[in-house]
C-alpha positions in Angstrom: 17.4 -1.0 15.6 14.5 -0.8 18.4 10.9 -1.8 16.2 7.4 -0.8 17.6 4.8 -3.8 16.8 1.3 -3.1 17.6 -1.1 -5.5 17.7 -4.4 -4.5 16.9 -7.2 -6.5 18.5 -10.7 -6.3 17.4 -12.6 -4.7 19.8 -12.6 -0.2 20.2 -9.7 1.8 19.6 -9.8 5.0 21.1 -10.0 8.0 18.7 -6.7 9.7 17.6 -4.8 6.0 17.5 -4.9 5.6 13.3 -1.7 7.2 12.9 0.2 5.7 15.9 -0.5 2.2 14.6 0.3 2.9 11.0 3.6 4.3 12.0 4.5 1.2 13.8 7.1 -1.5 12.0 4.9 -3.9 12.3 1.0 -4.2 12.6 -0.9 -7.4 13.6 -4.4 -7.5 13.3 -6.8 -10.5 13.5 -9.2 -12.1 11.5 -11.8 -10.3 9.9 -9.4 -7.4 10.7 -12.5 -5.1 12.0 -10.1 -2.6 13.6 -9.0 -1.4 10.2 -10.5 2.2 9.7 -10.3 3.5 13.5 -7.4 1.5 14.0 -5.2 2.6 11.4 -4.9 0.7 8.0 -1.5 -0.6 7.9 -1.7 -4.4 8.5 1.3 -7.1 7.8 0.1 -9.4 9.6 -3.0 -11.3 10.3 -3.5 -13.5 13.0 -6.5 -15.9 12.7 -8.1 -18.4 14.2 -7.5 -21.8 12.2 -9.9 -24.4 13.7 -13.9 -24.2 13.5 -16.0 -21.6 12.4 -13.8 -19.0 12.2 -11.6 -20.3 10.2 -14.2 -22.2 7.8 -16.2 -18.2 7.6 -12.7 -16.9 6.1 -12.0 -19.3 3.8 -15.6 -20.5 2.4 -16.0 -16.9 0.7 -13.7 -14.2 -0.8 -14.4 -11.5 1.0 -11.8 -12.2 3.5 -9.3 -12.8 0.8 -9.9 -9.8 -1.0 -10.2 -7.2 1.9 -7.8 -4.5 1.9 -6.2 -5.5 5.1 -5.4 -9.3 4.1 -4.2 -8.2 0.9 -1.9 -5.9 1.7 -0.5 -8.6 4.9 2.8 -10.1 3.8 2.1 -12.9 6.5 -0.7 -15.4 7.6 -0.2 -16.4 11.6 -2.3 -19.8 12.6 -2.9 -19.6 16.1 -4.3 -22.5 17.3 -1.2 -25.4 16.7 -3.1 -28.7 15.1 -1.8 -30.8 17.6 -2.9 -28.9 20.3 -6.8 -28.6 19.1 -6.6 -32.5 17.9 -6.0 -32.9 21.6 -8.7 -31.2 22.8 -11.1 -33.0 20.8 -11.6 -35.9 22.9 -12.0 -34.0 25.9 -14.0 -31.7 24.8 -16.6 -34.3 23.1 -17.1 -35.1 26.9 -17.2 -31.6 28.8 -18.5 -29.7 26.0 -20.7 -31.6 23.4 -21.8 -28.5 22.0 -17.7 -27.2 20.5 -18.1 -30.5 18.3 -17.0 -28.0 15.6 -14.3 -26.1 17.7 -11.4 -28.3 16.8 -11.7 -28.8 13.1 -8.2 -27.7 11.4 -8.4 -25.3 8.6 -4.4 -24.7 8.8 -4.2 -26.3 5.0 -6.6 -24.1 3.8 -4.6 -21.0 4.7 -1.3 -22.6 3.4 -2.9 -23.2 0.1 -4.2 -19.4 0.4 -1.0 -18.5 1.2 1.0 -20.6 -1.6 -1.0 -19.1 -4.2 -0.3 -15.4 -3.3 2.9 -15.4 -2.3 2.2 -14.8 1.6 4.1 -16.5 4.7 3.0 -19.2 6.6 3.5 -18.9 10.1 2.0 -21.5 13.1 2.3 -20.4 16.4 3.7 -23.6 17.9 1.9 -25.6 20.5 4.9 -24.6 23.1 3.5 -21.2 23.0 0.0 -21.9 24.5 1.1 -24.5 26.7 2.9 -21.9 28.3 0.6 -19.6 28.3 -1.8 -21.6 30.1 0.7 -22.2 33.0 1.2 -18.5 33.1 -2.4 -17.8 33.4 -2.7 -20.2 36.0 -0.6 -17.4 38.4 -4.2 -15.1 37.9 -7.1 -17.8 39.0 -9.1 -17.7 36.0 -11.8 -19.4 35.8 -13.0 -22.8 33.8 -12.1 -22.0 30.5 -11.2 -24.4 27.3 -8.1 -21.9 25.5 -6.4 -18.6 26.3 -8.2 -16.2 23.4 -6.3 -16.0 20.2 -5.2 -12.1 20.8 -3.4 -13.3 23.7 -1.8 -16.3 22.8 -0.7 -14.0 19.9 0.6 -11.2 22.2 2.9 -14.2 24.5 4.1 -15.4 21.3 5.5 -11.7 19.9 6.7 -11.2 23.7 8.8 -14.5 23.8 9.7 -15.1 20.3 9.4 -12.4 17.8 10.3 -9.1 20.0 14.0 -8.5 20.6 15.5 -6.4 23.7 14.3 -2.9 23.1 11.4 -3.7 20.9 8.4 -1.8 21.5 5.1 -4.4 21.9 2.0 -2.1 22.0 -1.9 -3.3 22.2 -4.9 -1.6 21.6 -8.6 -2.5 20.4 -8.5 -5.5 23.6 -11.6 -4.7 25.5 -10.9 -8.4 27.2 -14.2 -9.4 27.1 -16.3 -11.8 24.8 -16.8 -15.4 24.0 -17.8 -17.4 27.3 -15.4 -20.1 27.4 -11.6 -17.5 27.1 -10.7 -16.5 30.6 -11.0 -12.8 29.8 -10.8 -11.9 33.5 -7.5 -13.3 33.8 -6.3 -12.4 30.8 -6.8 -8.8 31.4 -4.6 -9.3 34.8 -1.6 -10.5 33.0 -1.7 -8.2 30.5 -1.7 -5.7 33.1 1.0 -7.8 34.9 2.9 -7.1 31.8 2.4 -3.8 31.3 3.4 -2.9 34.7 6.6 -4.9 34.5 7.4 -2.7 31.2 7.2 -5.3 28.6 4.1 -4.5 26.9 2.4 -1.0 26.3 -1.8 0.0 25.6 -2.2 2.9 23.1 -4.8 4.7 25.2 -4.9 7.4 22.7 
């Protein structure tokens, strides 16, 4: 049977999109999950960012365990693949002293979260943002150090967790924010994407 997936990213949703996403099959959300309220409620999954201070904020404290949104996701996605960020590291000590935090892996502190309620694991593999980059590359971005983690999450459902006929909609991406994503770029490909029919923005 044909799905709809939204995937709800963290920036506005235009008014009159609550019930659209919470109708979906599946809702992805991100993080903190700040679209929940305008964008709907519904949330299975939550994406988050597993390296640096993201990942240290949501774990450190409960109130990231005990929102409504994370408890009522039957799955935890990682991101940013270990091996990838480990990487970086060295590379980053050099170009950008000041990320010395960037590429600390949290990933077994969201197993062990997800161990002790019952949740899925799920780490978007390294393959995934590897290609991503080399798909980016097609849209000149400029200097950047990774793809943001709504869009290496919106590539992944695209190449691996849609199936022919599925119905992969986005809303709350504003594609705009921390210095070092290539937002620019990023908003051409989704664009590119949307234009060649694989990928849908509620618009309200």
């Amino acid at each position: 049977m044909t799905r709809r997936i939204a995937i709800v990213g963290n920036g506005s949703v235009p008014e009159g999109l609550a019930a659209t996403i919470d109708s979906a099959d599946t809702v992805i959300r991100f993080n903190l999950c700040r679209s929940a309220g305008p964008g709907g409620v519904r949330t299975d999954i939550v994406a988050v960012c597993n390296t640096g201070r993201p990942a240290l904020e949501m774990l450190a404290g409960g109130q990231w365990k005990a929102s409504g949104s994370v408890r009522q996701a039957r799955e935890i996605w990682c991101v940013r693949a270990p091996e990838t960020f480990a990487a970086l590291r060295g590379p980053l000590a050099r170009s950008h002293p000041d990320l010395d935090d960037f590429c600390d892996d949290y990933t077994a502190g969201f197993a062990a979260f997800c161990e002790a309620t019952g949740r899925s694991l799920k780490i978007v593999p390294a393959a995934a943002h590897r290609a991503l980059d080399v798909s980016l590359a097609a849209f000149d971005p400029t200097l950047y150090v990774v793809p943001s983690s709504g869009l290496v999450t919106i590539a992944h459902v695209l190449e691996s967790v849609a199936a022919a006929g599925d119905r992969v909609c986005i809303a709350g991406f504003g594609h705009e924010g921390w210095q070092w994503h290539p937002f620019a770029a990023e908003r051409r490909w989704v664009e590119a994407h949307i234009a060649a029919g694989r990928l849908e923005r509620l618009d309200g």
